[in-house]
VMD Tcl script that draws the C-alpha trace (Angstrom):
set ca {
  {141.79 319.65 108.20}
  {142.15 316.26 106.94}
  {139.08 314.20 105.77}
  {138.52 311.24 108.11}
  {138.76 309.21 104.44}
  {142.27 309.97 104.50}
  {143.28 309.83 108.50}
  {144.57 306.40 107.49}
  {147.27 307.96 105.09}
  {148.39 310.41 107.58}
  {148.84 307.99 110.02}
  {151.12 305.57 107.89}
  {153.05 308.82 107.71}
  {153.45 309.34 111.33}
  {154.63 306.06 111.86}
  {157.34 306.41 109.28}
  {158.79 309.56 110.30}
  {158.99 308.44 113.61}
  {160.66 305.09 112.12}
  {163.17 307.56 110.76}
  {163.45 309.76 113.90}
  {164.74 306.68 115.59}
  {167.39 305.57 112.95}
  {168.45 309.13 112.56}
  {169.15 308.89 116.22}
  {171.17 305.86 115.60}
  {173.81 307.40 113.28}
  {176.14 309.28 115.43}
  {178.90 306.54 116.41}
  {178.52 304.53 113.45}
  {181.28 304.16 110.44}
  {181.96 302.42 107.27}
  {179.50 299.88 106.09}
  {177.12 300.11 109.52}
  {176.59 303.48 108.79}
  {175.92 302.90 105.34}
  {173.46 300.63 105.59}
  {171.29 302.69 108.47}
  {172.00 305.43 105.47}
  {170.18 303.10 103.00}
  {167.48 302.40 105.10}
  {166.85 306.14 106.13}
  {166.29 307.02 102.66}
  {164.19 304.43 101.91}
  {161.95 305.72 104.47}
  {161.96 309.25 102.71}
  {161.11 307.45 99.54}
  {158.01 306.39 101.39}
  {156.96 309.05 103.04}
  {157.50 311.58 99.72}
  {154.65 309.00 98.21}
  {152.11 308.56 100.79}
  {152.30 312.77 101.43}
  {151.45 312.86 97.56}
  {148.78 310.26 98.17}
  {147.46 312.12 100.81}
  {147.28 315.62 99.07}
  {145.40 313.89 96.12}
  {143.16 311.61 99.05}
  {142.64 315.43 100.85}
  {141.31 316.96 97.03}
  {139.13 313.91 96.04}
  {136.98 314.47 99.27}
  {136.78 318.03 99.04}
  {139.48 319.30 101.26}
  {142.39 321.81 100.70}
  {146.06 321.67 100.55}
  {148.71 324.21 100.67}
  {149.06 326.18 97.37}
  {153.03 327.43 96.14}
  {152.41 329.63 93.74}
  {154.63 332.19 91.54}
  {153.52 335.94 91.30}
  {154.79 337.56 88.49}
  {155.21 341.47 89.43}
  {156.40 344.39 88.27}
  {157.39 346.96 90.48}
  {157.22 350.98 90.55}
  {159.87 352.53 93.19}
  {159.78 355.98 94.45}
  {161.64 358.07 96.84}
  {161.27 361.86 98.12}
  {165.10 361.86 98.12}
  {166.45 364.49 95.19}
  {168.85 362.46 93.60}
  {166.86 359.66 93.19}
  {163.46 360.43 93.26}
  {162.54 357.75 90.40}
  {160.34 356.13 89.38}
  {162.31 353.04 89.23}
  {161.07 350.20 87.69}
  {161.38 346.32 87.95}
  {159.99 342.92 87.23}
  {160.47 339.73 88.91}
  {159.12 335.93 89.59}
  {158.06 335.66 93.43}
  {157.52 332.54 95.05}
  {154.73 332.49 97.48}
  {152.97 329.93 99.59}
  {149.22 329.87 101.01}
  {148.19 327.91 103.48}
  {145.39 325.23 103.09}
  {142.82 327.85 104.69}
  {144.02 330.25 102.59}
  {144.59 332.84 105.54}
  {148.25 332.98 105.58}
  {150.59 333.90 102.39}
  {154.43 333.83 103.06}
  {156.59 334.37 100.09}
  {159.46 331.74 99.71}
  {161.68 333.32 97.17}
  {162.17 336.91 96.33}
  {164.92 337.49 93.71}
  {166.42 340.54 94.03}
  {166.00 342.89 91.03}
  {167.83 345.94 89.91}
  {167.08 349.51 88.78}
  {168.22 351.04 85.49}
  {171.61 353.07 85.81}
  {170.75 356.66 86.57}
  {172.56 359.87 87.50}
  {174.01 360.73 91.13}
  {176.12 363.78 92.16}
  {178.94 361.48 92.48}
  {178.43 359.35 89.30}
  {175.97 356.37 87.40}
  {174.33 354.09 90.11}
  {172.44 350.84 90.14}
  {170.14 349.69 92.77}
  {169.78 346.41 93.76}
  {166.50 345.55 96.14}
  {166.27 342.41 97.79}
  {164.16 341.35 100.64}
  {165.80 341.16 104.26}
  {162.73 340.74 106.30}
  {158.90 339.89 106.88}
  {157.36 338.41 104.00}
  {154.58 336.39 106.21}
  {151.03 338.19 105.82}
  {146.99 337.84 105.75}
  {145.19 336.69 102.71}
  {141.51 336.92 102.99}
  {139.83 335.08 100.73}
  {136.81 335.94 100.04}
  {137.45 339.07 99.23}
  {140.64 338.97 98.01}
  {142.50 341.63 100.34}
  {145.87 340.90 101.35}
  {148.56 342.63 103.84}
  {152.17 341.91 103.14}
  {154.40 343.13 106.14}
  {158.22 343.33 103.54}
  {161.48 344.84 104.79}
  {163.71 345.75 101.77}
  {167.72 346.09 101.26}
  {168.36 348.82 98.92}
  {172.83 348.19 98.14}
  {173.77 351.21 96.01}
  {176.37 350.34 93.51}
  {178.36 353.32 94.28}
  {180.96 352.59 97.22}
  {181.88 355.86 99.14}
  {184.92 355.55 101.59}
  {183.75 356.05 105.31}
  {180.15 356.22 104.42}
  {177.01 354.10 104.41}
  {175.34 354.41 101.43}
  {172.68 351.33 101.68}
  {169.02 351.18 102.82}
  {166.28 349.81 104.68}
  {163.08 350.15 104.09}
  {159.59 347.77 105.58}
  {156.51 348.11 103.91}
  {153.03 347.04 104.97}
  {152.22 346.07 101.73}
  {148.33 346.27 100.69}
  {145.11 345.36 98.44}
  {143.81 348.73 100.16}
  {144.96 352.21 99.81}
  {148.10 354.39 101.66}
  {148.74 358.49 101.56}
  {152.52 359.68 101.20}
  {153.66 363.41 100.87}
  {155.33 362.43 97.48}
  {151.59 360.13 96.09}
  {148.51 358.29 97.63}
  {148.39 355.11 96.19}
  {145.54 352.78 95.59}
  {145.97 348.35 95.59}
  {143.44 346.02 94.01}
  {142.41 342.92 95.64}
  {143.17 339.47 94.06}
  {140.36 339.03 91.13}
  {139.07 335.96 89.96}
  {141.80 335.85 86.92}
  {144.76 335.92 90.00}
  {145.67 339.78 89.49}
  {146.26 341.94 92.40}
  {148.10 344.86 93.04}
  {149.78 345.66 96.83}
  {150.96 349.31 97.72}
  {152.90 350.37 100.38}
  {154.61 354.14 101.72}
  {157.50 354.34 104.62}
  {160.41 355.82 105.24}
  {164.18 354.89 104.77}
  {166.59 354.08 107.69}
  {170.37 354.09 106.84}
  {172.46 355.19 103.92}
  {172.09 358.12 101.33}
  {168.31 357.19 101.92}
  {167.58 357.85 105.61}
  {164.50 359.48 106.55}
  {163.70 359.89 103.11}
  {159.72 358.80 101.95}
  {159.25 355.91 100.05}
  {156.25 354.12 97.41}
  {156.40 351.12 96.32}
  {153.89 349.51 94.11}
  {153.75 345.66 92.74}
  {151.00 344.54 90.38}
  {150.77 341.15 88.47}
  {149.41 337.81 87.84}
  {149.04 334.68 91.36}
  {149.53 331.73 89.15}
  {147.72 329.44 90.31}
  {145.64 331.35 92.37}
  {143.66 330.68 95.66}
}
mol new
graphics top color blue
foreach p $ca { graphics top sphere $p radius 0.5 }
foreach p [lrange $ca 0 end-1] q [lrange $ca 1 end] { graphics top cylinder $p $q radius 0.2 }
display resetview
């Protein structure tokens, strides 16, 4: 919600992106220097606009409100499987870009890199697993007590290329601050703390590939910098 301080901010805003709406809609049809000057004039506009949303974000903090919060959790991850051949654990770090929302009710992540496992022994040779996310990634964040639930679908591309056979996976997690119960582990989360650590667990089973129908855990623990 924006304080009624800085309702006059948010207006000036309105009025320029609808300025720019209407030379946006002006563009098609135009060439050389016609269209470069509508061009000119269009960013100009953005230029604006980029400022008075700053203005307002500071305007919404000086009278007590709340903004969106990006944010960068750094995690490590623990990977296990019931399959045999890979039964793990396999482990990872990476930088994950999340977003709140002002209410802090809503945490989407924006970037997951992908990460990769160490080489390790199959039947059919050394293989690397590269995980990145295909799916989900919007959850619930509460905030006063810190639980979250992270709904994550997973791509698990196996280095090793059979001929006439799918060896990748899928996996989707309900990732959370609470606790889950697997036949290969039970697994307990933490809830964000007041230092920004948390730890989200998850258990499901594999679709596709060398994987399918096989358990999986997954565990990520680290530091929300800067926190909510």
């Amino acid at each position: 919600m924006i304080p009624k301080e800085c309702e006059p901010i948010n207006v000036k805003i309105q009025e320029l992106n609808a300025q720019k709406k209407e030379l946006q809609a002006d563009l098609p049809g135009l060439a050389g220097a016609q269209k470069w000057a509508l061009l000119q004039q269009i960013s100009a506009l953005e230029h604006k606009i980029t400022t008075l949303k700053n203005q307002l974000n500071s305007c919404i903090v000086t009278y007590g409100g709340k903004i969106p919060l990006k944010a960068t959790f750094n995690a490590a991850f623990t990977l296990r499987t019931s399959y045999p051949d890979a039964k793990g654990p396999f482990f990872g770090k990476t930088a994950i870009s999340v977003w709140f929302n002002d209410t802090r009710t809503i945490i989407q992540v924006t970037k997951f890199p992908p990460f990769k496992t160490p080489p390790f022994d199959t039947p059919v040779g050394d293989n690397i697993t590269t995980v990145t996310m295909s799916g989900g990634g919007i959850g619930s964040f509460d905030s006063a007590n810190g639980n979250m639930n992270l709904p994550i679908q997973l791509y698990l591309d196996q280095s090793i290329d059979i001929p006439f056979y799918t060896e990748d996976s899928s996996i989707t997690f309900n990732l959370t601050t609470g606790s889950v119960k697997s036949p290969i582990g039970n697994l307990a989360g933490s809830p964000l703390d007041a230092q920004g650590h948390i730890k989200l667990v998850g258990a499901s089973t594999f679709s596709d590939g060398v994987l399918d129908k096989s358990i999986g855990t997954i565990e990520i623990s680290g530091l929300i910098s800067p926190h909510p």
